[in-house]
Structure formats: structure tokens, C-alpha cells
PDB file of N, CA, C and O in Angstrom, chain B, residues numbered from 101:
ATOM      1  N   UNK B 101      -0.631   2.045 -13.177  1.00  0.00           N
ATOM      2  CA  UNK B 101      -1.655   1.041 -13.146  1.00  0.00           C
ATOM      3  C   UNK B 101      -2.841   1.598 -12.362  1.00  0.00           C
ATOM      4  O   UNK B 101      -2.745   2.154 -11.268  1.00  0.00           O
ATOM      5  N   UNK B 102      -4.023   1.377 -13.075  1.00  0.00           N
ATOM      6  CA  UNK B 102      -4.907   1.799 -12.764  1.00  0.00           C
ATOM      7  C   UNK B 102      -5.929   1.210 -12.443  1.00  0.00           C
ATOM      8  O   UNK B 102      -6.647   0.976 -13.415  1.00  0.00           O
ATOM      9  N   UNK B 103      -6.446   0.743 -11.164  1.00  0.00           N
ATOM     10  CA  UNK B 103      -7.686  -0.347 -10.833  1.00  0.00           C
ATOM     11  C   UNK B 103      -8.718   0.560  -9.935  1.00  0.00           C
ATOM     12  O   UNK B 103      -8.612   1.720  -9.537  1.00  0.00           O
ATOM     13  N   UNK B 104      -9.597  -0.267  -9.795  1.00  0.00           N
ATOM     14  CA  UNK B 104     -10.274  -0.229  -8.585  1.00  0.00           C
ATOM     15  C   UNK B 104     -11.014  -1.338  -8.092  1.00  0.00           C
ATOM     16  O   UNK B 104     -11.040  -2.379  -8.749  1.00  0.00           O
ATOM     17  N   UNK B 105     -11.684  -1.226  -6.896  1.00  0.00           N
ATOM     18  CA  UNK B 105     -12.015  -2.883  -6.065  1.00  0.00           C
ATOM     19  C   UNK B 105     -13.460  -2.153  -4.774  1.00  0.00           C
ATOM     20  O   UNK B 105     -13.541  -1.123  -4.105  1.00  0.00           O
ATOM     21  N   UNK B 106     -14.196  -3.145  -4.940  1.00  0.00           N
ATOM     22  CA  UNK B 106     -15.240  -2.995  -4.017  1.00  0.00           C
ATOM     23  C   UNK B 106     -14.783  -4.112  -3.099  1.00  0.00           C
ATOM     24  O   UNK B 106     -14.615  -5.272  -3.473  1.00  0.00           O
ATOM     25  N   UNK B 107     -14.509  -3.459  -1.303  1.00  0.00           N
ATOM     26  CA  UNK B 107     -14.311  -4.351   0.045  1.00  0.00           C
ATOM     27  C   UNK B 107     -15.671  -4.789  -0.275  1.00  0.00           C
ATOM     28  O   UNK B 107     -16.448  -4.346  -1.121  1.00  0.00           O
ATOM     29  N   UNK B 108     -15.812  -5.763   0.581  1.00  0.00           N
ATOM     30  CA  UNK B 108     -17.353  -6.225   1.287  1.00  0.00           C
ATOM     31  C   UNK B 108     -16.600  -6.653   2.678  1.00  0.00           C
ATOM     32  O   UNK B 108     -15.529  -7.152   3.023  1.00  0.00           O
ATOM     33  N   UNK B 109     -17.710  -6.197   3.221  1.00  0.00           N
ATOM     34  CA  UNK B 109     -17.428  -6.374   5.116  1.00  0.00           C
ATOM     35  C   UNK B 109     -18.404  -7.737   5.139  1.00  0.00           C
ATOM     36  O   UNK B 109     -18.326  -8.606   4.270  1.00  0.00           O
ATOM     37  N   UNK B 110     -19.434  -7.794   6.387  1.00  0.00           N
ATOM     38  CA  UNK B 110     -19.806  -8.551   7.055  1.00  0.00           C
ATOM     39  C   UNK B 110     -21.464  -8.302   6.351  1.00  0.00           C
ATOM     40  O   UNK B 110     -21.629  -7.241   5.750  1.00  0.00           O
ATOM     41  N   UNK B 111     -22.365  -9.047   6.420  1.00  0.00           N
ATOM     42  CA  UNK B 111     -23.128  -9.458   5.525  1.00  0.00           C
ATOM     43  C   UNK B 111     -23.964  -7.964   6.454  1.00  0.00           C
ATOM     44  O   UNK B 111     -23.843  -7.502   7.588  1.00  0.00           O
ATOM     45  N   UNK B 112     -24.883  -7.579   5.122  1.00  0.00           N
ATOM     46  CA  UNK B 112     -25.518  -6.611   5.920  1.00  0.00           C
ATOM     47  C   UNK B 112     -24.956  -5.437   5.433  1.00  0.00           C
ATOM     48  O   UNK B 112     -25.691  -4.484   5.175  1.00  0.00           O
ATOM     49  N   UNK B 113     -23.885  -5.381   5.289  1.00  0.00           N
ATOM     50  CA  UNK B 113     -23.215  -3.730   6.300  1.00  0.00           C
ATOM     51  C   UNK B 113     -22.657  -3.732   4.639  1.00  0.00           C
ATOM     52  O   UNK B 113     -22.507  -4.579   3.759  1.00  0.00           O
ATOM     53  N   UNK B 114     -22.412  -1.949   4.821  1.00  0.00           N
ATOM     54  CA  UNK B 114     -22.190  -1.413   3.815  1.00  0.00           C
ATOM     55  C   UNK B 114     -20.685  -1.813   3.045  1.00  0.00           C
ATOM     56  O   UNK B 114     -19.827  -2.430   3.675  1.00  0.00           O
ATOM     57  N   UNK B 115     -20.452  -1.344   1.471  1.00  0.00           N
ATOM     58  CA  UNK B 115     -19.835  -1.617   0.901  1.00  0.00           C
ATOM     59  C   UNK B 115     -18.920  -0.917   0.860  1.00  0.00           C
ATOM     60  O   UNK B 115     -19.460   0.126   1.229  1.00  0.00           O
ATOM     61  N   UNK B 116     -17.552  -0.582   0.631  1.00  0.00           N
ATOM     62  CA  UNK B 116     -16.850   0.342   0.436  1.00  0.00           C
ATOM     63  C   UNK B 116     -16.049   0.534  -1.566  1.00  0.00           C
ATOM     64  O   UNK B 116     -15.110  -0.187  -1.902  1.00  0.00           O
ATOM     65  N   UNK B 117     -16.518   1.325  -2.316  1.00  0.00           N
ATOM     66  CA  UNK B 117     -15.893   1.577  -3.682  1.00  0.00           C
ATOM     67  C   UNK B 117     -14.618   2.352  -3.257  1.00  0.00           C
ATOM     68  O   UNK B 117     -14.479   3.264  -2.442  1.00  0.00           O
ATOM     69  N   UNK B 118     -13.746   1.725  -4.042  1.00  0.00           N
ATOM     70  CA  UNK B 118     -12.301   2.828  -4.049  1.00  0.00           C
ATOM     71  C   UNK B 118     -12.039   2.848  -5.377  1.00  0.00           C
ATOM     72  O   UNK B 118     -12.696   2.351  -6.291  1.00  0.00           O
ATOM     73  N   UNK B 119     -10.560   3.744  -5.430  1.00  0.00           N
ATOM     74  CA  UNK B 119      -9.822   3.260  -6.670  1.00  0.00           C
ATOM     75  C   UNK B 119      -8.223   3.204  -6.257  1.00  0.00           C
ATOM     76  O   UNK B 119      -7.877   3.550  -5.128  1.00  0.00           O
ATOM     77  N   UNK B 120      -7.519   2.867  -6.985  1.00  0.00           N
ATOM     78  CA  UNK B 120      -6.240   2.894  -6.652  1.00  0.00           C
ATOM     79  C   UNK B 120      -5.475   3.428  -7.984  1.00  0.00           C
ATOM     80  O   UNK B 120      -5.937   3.267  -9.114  1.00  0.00           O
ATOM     81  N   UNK B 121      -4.533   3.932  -7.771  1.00  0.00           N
ATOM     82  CA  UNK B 121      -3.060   3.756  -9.299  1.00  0.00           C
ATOM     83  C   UNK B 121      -1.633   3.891  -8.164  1.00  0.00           C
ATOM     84  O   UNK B 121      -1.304   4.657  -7.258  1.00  0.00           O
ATOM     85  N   UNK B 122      -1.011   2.565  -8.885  1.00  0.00           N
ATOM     86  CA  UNK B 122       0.545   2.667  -8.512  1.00  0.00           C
ATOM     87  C   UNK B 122       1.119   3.861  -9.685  1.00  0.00           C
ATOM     88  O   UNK B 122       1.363   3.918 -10.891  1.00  0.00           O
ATOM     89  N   UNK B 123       1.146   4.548  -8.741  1.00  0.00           N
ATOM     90  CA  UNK B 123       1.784   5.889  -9.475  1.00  0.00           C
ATOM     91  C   UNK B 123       3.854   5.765  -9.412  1.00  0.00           C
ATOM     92  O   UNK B 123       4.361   6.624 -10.134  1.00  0.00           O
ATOM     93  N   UNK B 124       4.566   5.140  -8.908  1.00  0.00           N
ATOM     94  CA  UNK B 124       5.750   4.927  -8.712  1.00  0.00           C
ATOM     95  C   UNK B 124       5.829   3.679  -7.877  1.00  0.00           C
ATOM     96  O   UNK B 124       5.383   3.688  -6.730  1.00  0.00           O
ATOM     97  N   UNK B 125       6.342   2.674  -8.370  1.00  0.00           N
ATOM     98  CA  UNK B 125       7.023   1.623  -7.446  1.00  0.00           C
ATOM     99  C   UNK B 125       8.628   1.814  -7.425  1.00  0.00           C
ATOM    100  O   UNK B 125       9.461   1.712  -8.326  1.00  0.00           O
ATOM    101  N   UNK B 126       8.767   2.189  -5.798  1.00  0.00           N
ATOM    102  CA  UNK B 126       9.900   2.280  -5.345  1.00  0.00           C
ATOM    103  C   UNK B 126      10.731   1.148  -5.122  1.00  0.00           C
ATOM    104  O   UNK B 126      11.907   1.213  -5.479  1.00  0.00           O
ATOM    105  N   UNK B 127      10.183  -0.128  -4.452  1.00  0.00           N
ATOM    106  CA  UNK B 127      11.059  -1.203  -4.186  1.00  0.00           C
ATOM    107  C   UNK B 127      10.348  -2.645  -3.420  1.00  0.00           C
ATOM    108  O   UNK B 127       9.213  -2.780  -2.963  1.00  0.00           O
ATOM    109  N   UNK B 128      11.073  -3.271  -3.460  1.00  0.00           N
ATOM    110  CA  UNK B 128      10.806  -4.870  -3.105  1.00  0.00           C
ATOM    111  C   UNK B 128      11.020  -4.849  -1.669  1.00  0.00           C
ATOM    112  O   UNK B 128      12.145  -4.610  -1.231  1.00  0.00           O
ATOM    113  N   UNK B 129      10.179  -5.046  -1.010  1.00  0.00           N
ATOM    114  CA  UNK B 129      10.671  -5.251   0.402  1.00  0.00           C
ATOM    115  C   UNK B 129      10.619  -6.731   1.044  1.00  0.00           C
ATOM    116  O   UNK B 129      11.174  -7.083   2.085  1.00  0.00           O
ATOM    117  N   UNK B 130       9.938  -7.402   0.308  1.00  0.00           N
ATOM    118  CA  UNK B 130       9.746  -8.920   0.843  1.00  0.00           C
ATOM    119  C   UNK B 130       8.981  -9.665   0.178  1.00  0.00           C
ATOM    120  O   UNK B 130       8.316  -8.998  -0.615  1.00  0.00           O
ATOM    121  N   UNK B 131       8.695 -11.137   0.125  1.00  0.00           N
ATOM    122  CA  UNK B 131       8.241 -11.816  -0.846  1.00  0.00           C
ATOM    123  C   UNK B 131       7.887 -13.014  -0.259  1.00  0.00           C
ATOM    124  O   UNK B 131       8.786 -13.561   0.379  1.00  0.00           O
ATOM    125  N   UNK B 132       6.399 -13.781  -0.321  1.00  0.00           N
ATOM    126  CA  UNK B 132       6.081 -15.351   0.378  1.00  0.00           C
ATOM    127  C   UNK B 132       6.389 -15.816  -0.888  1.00  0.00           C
ATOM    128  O   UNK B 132       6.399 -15.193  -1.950  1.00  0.00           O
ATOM    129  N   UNK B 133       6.728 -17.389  -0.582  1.00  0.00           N
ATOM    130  CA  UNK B 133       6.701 -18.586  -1.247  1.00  0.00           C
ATOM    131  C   UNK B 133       5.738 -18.724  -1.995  1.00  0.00           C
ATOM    132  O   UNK B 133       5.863 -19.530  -2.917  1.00  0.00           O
ATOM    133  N   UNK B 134       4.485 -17.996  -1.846  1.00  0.00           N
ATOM    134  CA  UNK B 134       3.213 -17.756  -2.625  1.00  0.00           C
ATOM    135  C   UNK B 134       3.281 -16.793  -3.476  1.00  0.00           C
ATOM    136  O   UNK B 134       2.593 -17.107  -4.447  1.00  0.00           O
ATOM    137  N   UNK B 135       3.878 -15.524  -3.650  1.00  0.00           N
ATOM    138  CA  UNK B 135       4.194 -14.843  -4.918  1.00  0.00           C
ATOM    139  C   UNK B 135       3.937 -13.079  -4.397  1.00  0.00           C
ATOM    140  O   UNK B 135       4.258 -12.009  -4.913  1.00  0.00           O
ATOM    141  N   UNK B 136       3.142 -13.479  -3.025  1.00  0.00           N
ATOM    142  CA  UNK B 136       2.772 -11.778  -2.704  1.00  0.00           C
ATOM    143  C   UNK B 136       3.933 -11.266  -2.307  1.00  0.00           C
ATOM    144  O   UNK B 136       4.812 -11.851  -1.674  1.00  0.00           O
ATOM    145  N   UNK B 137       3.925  -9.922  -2.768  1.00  0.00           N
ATOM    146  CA  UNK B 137       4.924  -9.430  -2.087  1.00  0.00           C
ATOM    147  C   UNK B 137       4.864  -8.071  -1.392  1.00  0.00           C
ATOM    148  O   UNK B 137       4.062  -7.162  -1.603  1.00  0.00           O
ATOM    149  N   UNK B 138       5.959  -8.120  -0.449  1.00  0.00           N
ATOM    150  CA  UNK B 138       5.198  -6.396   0.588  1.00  0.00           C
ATOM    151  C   UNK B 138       6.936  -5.564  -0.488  1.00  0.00           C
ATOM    152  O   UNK B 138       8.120  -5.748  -0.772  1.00  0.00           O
ATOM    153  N   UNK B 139       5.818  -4.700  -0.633  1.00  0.00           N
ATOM    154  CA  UNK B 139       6.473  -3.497  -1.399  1.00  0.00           C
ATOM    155  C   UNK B 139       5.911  -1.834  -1.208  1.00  0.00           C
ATOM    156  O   UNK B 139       4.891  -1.274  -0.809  1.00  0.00           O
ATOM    157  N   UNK B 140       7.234  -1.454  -1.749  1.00  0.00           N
ATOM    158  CA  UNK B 140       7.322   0.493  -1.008  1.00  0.00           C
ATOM    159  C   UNK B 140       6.571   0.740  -2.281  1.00  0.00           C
ATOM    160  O   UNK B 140       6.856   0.113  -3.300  1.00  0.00           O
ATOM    161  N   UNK B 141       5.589   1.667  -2.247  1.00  0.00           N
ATOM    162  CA  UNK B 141       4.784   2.781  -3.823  1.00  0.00           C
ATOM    163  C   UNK B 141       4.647   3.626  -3.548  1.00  0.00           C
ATOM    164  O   UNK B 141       4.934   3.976  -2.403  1.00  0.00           O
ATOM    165  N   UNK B 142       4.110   4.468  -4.473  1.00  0.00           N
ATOM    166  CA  UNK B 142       3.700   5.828  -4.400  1.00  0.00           C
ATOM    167  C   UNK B 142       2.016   5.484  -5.172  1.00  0.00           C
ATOM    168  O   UNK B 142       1.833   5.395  -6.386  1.00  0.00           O
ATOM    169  N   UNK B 143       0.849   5.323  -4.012  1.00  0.00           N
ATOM    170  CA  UNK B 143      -0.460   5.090  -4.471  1.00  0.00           C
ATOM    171  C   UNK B 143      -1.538   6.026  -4.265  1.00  0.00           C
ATOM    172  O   UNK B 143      -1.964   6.435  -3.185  1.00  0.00           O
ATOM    173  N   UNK B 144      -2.036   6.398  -5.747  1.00  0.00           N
ATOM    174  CA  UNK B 144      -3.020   7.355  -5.229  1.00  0.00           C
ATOM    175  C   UNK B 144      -4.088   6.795  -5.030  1.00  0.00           C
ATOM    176  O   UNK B 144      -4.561   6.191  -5.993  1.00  0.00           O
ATOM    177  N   UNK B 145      -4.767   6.790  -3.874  1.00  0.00           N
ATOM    178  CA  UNK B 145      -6.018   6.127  -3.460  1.00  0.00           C
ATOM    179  C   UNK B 145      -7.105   7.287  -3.781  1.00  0.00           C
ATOM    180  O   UNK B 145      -6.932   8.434  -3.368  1.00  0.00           O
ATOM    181  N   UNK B 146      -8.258   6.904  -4.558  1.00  0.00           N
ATOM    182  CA  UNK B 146      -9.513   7.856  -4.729  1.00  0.00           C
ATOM    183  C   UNK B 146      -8.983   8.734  -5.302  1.00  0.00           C
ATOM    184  O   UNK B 146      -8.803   9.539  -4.388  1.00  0.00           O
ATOM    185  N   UNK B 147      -8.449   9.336  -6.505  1.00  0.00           N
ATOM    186  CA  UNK B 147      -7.681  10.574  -6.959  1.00  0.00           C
ATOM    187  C   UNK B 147      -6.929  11.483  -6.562  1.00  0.00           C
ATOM    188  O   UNK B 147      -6.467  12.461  -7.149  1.00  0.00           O
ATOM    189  N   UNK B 148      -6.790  11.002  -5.212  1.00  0.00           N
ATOM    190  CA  UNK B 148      -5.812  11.775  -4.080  1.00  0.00           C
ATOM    191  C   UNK B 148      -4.729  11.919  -4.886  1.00  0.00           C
ATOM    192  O   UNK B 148      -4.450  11.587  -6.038  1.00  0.00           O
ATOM    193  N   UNK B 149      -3.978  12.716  -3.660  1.00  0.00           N
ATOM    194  CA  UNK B 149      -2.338  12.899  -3.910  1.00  0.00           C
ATOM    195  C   UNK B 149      -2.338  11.508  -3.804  1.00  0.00           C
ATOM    196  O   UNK B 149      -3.197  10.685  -3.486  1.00  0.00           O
ATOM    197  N   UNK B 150      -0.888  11.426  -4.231  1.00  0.00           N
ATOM    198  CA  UNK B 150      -0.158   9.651  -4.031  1.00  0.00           C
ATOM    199  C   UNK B 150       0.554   9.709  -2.420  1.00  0.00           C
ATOM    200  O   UNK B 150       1.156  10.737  -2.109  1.00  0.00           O
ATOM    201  N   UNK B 151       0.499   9.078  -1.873  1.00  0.00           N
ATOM    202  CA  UNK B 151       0.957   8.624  -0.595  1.00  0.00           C
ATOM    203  C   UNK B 151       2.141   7.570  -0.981  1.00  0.00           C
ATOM    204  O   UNK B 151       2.136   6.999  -2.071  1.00  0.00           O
ATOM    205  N   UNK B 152       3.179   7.350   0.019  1.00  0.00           N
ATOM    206  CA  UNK B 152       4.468   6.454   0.051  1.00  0.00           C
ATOM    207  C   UNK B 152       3.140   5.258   0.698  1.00  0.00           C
ATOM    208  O   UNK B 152       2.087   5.681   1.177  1.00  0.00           O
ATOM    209  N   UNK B 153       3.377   4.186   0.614  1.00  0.00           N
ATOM    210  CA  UNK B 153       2.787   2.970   0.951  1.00  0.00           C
ATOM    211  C   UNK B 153       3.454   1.877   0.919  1.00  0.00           C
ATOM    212  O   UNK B 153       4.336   1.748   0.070  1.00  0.00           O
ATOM    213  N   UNK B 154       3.232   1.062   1.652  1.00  0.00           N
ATOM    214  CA  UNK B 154       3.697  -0.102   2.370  1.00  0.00           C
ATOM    215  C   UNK B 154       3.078  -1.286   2.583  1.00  0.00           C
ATOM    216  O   UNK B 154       2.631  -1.541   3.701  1.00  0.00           O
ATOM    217  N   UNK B 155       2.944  -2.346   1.336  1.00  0.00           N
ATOM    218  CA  UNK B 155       1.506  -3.182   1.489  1.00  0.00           C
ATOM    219  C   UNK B 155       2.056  -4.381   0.730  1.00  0.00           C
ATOM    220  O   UNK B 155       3.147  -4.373   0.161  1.00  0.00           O
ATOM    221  N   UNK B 156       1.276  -5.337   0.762  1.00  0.00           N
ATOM    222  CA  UNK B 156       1.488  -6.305   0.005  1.00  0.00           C
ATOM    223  C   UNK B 156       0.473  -6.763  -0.960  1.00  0.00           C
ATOM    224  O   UNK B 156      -0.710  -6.539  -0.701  1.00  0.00           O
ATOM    225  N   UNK B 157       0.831  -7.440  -2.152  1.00  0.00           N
ATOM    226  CA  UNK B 157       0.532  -7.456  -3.395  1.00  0.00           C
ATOM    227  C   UNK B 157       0.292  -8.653  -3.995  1.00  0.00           C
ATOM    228  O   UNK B 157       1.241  -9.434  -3.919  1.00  0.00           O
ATOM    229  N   UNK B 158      -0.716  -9.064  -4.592  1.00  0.00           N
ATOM    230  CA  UNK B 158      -0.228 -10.337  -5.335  1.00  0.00           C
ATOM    231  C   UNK B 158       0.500  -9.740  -6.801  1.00  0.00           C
ATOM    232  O   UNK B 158       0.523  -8.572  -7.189  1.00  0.00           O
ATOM    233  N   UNK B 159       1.032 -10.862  -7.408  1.00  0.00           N
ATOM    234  CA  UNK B 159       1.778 -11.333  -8.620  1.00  0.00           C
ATOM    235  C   UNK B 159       0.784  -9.843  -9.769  1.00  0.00           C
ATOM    236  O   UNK B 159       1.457  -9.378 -10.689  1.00  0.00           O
ATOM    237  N   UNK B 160       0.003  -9.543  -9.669  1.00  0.00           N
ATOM    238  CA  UNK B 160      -0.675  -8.775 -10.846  1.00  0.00           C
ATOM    239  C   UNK B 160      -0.988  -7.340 -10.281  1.00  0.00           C
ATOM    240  O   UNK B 160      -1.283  -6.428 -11.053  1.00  0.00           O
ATOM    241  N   UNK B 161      -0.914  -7.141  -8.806  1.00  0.00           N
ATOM    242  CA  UNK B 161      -1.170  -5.826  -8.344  1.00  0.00           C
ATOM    243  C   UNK B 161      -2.912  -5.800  -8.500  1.00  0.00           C
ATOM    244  O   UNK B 161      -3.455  -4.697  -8.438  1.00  0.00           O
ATOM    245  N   UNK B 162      -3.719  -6.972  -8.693  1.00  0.00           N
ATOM    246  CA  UNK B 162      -4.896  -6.823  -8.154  1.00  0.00           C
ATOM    247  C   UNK B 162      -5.706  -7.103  -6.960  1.00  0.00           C
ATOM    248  O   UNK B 162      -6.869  -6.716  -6.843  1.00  0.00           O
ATOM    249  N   UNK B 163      -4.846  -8.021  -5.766  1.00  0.00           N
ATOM    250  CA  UNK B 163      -5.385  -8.433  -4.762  1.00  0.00           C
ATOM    251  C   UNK B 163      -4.307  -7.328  -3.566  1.00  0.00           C
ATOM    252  O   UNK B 163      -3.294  -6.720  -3.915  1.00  0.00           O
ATOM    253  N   UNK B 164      -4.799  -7.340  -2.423  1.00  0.00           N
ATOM    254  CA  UNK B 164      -3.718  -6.315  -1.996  1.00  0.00           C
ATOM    255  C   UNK B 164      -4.117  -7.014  -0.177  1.00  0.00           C
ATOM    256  O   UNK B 164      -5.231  -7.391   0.186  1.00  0.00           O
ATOM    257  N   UNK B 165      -3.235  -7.008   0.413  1.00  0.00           N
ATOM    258  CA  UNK B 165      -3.195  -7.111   2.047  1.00  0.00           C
ATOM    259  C   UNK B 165      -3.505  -5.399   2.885  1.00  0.00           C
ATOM    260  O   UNK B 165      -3.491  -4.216   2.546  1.00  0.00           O
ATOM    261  N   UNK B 166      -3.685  -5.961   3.743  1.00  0.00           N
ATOM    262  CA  UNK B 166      -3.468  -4.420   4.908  1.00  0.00           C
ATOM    263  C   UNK B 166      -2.042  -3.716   4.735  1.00  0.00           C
ATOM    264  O   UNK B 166      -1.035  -4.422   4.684  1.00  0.00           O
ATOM    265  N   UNK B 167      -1.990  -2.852   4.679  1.00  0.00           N
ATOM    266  CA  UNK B 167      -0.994  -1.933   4.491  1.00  0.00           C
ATOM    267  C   UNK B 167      -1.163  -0.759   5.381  1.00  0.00           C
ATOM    268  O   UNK B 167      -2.008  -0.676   6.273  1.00  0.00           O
ATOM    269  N   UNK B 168      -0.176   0.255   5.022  1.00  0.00           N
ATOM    270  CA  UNK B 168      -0.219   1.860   5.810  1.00  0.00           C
ATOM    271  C   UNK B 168       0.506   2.435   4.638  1.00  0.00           C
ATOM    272  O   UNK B 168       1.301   1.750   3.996  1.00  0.00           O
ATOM    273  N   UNK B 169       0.182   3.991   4.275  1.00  0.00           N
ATOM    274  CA  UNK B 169       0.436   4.706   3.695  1.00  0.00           C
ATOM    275  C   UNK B 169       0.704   5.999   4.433  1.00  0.00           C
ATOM    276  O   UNK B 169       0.004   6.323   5.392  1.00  0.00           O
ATOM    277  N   UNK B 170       1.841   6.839   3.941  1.00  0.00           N
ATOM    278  CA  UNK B 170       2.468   7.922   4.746  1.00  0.00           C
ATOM    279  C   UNK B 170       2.760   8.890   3.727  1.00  0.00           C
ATOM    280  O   UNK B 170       3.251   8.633   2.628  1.00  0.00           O
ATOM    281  N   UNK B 171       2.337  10.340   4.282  1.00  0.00           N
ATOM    282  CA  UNK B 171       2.977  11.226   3.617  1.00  0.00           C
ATOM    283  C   UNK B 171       4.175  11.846   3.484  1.00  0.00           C
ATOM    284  O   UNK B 171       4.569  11.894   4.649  1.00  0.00           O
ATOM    285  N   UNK B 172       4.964  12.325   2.840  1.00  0.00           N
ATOM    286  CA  UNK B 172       6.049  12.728   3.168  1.00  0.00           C
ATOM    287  C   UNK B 172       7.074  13.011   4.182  1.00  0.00           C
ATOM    288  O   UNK B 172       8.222  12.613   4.380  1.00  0.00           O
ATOM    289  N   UNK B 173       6.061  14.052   4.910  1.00  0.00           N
ATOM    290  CA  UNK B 173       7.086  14.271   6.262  1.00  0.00           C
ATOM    291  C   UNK B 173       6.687  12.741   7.285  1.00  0.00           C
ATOM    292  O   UNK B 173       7.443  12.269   8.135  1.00  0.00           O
ATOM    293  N   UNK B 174       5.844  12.404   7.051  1.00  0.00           N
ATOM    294  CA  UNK B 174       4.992  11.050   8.479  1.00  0.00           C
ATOM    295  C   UNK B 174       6.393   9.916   7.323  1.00  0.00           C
ATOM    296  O   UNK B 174       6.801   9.072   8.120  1.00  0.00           O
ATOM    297  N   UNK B 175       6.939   9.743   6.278  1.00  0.00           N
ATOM    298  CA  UNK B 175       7.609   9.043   5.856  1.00  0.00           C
ATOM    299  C   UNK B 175       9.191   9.452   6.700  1.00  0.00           C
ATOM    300  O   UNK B 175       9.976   8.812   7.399  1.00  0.00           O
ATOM    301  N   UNK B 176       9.131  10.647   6.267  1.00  0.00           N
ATOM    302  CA  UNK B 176      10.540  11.596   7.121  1.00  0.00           C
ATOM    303  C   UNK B 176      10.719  10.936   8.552  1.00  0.00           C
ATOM    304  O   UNK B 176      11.706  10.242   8.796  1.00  0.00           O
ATOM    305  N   UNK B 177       9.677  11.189   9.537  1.00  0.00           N
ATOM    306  CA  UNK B 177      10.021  10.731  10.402  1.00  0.00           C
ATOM    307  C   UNK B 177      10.242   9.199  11.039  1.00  0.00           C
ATOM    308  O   UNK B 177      10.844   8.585  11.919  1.00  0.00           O
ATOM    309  N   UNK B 178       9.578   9.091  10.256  1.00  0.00           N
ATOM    310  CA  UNK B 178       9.917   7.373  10.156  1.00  0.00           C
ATOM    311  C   UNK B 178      11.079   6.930  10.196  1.00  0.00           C
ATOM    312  O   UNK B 178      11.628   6.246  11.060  1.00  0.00           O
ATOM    313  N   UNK B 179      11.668   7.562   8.690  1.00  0.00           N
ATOM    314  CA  UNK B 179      12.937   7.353   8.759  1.00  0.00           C
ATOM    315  C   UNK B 179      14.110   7.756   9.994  1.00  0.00           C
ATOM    316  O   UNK B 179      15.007   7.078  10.495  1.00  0.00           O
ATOM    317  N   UNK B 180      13.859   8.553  10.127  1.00  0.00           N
ATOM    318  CA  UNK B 180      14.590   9.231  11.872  1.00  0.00           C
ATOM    319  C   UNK B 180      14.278   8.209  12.726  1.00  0.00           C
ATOM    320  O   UNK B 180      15.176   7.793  13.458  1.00  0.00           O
ATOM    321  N   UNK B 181      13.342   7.790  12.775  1.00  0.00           N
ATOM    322  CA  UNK B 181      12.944   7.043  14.234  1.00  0.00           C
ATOM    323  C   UNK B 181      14.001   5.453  13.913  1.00  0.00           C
ATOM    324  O   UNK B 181      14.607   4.858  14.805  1.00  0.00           O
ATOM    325  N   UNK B 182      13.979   5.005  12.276  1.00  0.00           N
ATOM    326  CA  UNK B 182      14.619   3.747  12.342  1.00  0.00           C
ATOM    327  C   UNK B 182      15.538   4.019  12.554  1.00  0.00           C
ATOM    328  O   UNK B 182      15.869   3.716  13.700  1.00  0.00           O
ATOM    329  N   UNK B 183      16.520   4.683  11.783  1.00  0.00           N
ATOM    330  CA  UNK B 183      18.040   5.262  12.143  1.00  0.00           C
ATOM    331  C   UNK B 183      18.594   5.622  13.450  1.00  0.00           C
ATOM    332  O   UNK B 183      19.774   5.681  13.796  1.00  0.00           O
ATOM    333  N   UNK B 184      17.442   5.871  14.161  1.00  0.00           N
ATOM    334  CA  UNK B 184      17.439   5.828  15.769  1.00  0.00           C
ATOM    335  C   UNK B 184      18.105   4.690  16.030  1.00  0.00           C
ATOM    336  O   UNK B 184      19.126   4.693  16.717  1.00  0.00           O
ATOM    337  N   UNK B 185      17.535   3.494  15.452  1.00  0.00           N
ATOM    338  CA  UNK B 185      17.324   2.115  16.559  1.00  0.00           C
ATOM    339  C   UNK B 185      18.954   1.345  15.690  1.00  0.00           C
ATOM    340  O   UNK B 185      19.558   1.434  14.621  1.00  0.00           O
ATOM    341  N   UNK B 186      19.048   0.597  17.042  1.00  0.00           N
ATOM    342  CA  UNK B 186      20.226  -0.251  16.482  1.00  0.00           C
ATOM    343  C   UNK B 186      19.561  -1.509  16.085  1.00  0.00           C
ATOM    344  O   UNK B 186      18.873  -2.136  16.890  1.00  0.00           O
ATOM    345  N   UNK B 187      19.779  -1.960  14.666  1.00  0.00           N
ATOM    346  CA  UNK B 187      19.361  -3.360  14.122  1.00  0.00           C
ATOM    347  C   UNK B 187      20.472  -4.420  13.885  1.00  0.00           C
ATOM    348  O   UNK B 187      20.179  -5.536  13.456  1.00  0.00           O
TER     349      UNK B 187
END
């Protein structure tokens, strides 16, 4: 899937153009009563490589929340650090 979306900040101030493609959806991580849901991808932002990402979504994959995106090894260690912790 292939989109893109212009932010607008605060009146005045500059615009930001991106693009996005869900290049792999890995998994469901959570879901509101409203339909968004925070889910694992593989997104290439601006024609980049694809990054692992961590964000939430509406129902069509056109509205999107704050998220973080990680590369491989910054995913690697992640994983180490949870497996660390007792849940």
C-alpha cells in the first residue's frame, strides 16, 4: 500500500510532504473500541529502506498516530532488553 499525506503544524509554519508504503504487515498488537489499531510493519517512509514500525492505524491505513520505527539491529536490541524484564 502505497500513500502519501501532507502534516500541517501550527498556522504559519511550514508543511511537511512524505510518503509511506506498508511494505509487510507483521502483526496486530492492539485495537480501540474505535477501530485504530497499534500494529508491527515493515514501512518505507520517503523511498527509504523499510523500517520495523510500531504505530497505530485507522480501519484503511490512511490516518496514522505517533509511532517509532527501528532498524534491524535497534529492533534486535529491543528484543534483548524485553526478554530481560520479567512481565
Amino acid at each position: 500500500m502505497i500513500s502519501s499525506r501532507r502534516l500541517y503544524f501550527k498556522e504559519n509554519e511550514m508543511a511537511d510532504d512524505f510518503k509511506f508504503e506498508i511494505t509487510e504487515s507483521i502483526g496486530l498488537i492492539s485495537e480501540t473500541s474505535k477501530g485504530w489499531k497499534t500494529e508491527l510493519n515493515m514501512v518505507s517512509w520517503n523511498d527509504r529502506a523499510p523500517k520495523y514500525d510500531i504505530r497505530a492505524w485507522d480501519s484503511e491505513h490512511k490516518k496514522m498516530g505517533k509511532g517509532i520505527s527501528f532498524t534491524a539491529e535497534e529492533l534486535k536490541k529491543l528484543k534483548e532488553l524485553l526478554n530481560s524484564m520479567e512481565l
